[in-house]
C-alpha positions in Angstrom: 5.1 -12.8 -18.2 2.0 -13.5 -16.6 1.0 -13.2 -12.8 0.2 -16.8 -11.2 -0.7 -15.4 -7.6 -3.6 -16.3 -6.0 -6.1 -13.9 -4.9 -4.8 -13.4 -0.7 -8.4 -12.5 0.0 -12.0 -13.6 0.0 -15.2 -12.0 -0.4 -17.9 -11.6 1.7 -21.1 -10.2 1.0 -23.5 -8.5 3.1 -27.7 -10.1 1.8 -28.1 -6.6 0.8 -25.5 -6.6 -1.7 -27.5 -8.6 -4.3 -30.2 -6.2 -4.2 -28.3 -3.4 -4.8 -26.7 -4.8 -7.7 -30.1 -6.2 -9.1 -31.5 -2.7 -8.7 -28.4 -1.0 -10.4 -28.3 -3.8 -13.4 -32.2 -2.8 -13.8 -31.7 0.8 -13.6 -28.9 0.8 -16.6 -31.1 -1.7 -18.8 -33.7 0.8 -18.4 -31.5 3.0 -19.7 -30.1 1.4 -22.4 -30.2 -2.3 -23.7 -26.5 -4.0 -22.8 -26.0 -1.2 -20.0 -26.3 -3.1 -17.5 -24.5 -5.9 -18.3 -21.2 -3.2 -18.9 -22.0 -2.5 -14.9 -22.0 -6.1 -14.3 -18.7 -6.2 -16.0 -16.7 -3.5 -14.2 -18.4 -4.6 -10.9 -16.2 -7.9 -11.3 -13.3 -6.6 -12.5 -13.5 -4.7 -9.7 -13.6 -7.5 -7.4 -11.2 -9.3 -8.9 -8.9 -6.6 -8.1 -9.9 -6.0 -4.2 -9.6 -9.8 -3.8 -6.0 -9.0 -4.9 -4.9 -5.8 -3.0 -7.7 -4.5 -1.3 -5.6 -2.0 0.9 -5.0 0.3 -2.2 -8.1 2.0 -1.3 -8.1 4.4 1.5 -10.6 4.7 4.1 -13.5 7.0 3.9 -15.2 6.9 7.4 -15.0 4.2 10.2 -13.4 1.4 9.0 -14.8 1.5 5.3 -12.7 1.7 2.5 -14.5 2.5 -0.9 -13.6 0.9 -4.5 -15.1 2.8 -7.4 -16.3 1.3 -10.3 -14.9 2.2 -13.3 -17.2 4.1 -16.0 -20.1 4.3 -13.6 -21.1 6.4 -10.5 -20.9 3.6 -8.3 -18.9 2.3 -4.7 -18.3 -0.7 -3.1 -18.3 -0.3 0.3 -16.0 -2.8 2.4 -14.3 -3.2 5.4 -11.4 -5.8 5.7 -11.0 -8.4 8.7 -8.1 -10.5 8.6 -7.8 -12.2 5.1 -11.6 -11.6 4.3 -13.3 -8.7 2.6 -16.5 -8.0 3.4 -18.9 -5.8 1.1 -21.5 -4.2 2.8 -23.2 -2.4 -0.6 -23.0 -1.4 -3.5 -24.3 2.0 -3.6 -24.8 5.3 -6.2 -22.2 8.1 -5.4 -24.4 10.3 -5.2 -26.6 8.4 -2.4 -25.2 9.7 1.2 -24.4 6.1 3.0 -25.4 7.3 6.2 -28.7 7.2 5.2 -28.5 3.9 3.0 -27.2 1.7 5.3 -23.6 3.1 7.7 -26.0 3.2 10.8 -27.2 -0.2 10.8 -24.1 -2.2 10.1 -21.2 -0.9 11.6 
């Protein structure tokens, strides 16, 4: 039987977000031809699932919540106001978000 809800929330993105994703698309095509087209791929799918239930993922300082992409070091950062989700970046795991971007935003 198939799920007809409508997603309950919409996305907002910070004007940083497209750079990050730019910069991590590059990075995996660098790496290997089709690469970053997968991370494109799990980034939606992703997406598509916070714009579902974006509370499933707990809070990891302030207000943030993080989603991790599936098969790649990567975490969208987002905070939710009322029925709106809004990503602040898209960042490497191993990059400390303090120093990326936390200080500037929130």
């Amino acid at each position: 039987m198939k799920n007809n809800k409508k997603p309950l929330y919409k996305l907002i993105f910070s004007p940083d977000v497209e750079s990050d994703v730019k910069n991590a698309y590059n990075y995996y095509n660098s790496v290997l031809k089709g690469l970053g087209k997968r991370f494109k791929n799990e980034l939606k799918k992703q997406l598509i699932l916070l714009k579902i239930n974006p509370l499933t993922n707990s809070y990891r300082y302030d207000s943030v919540r993080l989603a991790t992409i599936n098969h790649f070091p990567y975490s969208i950062h987002y905070t939710i106001n009322n029925k709106q989700i809004v990503v602040h970046a898209i960042i490497c795991d191993y990059r400390n978000p303090n120093e990326y971007w936390v200080k500037d935003t929130l």
